[in-house]
C-alpha positions in Angstrom: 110.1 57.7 -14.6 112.3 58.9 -17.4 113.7 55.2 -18.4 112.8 52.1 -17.8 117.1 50.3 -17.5 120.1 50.7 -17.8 122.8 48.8 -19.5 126.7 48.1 -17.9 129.5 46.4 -18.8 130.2 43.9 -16.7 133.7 41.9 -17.1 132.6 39.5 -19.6 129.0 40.0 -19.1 126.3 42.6 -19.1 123.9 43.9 -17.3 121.3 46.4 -16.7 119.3 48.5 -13.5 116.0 48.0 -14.1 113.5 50.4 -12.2 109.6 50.7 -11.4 107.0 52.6 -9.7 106.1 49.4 -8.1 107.6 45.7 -7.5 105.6 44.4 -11.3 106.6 47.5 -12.8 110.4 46.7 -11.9 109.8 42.7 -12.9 108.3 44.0 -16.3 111.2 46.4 -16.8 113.6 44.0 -16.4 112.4 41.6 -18.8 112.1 44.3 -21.3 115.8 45.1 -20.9 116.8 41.4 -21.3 114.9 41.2 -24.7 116.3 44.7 -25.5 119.9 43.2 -25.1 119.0 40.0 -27.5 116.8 41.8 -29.9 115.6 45.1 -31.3 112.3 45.1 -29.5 110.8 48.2 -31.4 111.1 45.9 -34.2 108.5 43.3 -32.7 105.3 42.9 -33.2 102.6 41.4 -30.5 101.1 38.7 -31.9 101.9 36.2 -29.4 100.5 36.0 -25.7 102.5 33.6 -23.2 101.6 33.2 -19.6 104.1 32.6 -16.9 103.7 31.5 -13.9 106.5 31.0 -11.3 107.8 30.5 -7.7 110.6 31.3 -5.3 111.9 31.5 -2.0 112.0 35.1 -2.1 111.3 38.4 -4.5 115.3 38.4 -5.4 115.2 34.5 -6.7 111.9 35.5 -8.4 113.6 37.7 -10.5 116.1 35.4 -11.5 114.1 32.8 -12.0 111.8 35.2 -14.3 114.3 36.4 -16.4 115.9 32.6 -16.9 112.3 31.5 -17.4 111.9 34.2 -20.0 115.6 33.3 -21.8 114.4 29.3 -21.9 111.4 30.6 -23.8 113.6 32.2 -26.3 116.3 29.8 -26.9 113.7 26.8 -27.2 110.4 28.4 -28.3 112.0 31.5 -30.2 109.7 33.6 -29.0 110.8 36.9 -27.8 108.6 39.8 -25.9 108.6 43.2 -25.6 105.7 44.5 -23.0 104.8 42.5 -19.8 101.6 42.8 -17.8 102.7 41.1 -14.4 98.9 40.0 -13.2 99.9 39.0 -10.2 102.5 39.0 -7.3 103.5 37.7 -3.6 106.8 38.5 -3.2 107.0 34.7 -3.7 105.1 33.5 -6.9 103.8 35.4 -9.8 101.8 35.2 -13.0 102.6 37.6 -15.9 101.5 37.8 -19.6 104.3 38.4 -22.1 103.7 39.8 -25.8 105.7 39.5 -28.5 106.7 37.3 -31.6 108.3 34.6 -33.0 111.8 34.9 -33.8 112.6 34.6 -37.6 116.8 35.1 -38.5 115.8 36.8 -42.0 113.7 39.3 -40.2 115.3 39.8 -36.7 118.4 40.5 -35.9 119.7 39.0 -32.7 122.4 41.0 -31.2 123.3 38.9 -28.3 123.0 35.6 -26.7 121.9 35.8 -23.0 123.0 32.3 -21.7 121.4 33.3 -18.1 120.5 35.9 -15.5 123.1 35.6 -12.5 122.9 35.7 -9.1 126.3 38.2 -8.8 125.8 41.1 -7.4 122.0 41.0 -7.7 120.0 43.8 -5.9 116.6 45.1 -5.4 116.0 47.8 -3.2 113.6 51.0 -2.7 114.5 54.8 -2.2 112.4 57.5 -2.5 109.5 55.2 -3.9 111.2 53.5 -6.9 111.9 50.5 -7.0 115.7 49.5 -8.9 117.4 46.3 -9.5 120.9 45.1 -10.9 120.9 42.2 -12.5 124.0 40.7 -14.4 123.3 38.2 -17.2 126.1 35.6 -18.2 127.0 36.0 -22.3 
């Protein structure tokens, strides 16, 4: 795979098209585009470990739910992660670890606030054994 997203311009949001190998691969990828919008993520280091641990009606509200949980974590905790290890997955319910850091304003620069990932236009699909999703976050 020769990237992991995609940003777009959206209107008065972003978004990205995250793809995978597999569903965790596409879940990880598209949390590591979401951080990549709201920080430099080469700049992080991974001294924190965080588990998360959801459920949904379905894979699509997963990922929505995922990336929302993920932009709580940031706004409240400050913490922000840049490689994902999903550890397990239903379809319905997952359990990843995230690593990353605390976020500290003299040392990070945040480039964006990500108030939420959207429903709009959200799509996961499969072709030719990749996995891709759009996702549109509200700024």
């Amino acid at each position: 795979m020769d990237k992991p997203f995609e940003v777009f311009d959206h209107t008065a949001d972003i978004g990205i098209v995250a793809y995978g190998s597999d569903i965790s691969e596409l879940f990880a990828n598209a949390a590591l585009g979401l951080f990549s919008l709201m920080v430099d993520v080469s700049d992080l280091k991974e001294d924190i470990e965080h588990v998360v641990e959801l459920s949904a009606d379905d894979t699509e509200s997963l990922l929505v739910e995922w990336l929302n949980e993920l932009i709580y974590i940031f706004d409240v905790e400050r913490l922000a992660f840049k490689r994902f290890k999903i550890e397990e997955f239903t379809g319905s319910s997952m359990k990843a670890r995230c690593f990353g850091e605390k976020v500290y304003p003299q040392r990070h620069k945040i480039t964006r606030e990500i108030k939420a990932a959207t429903y709009h236009m959200l799509q996961i699909s499969k072709q030719d054994g990749l996995y891709k999703a759009r996702i549109i976050f509200d700024i």
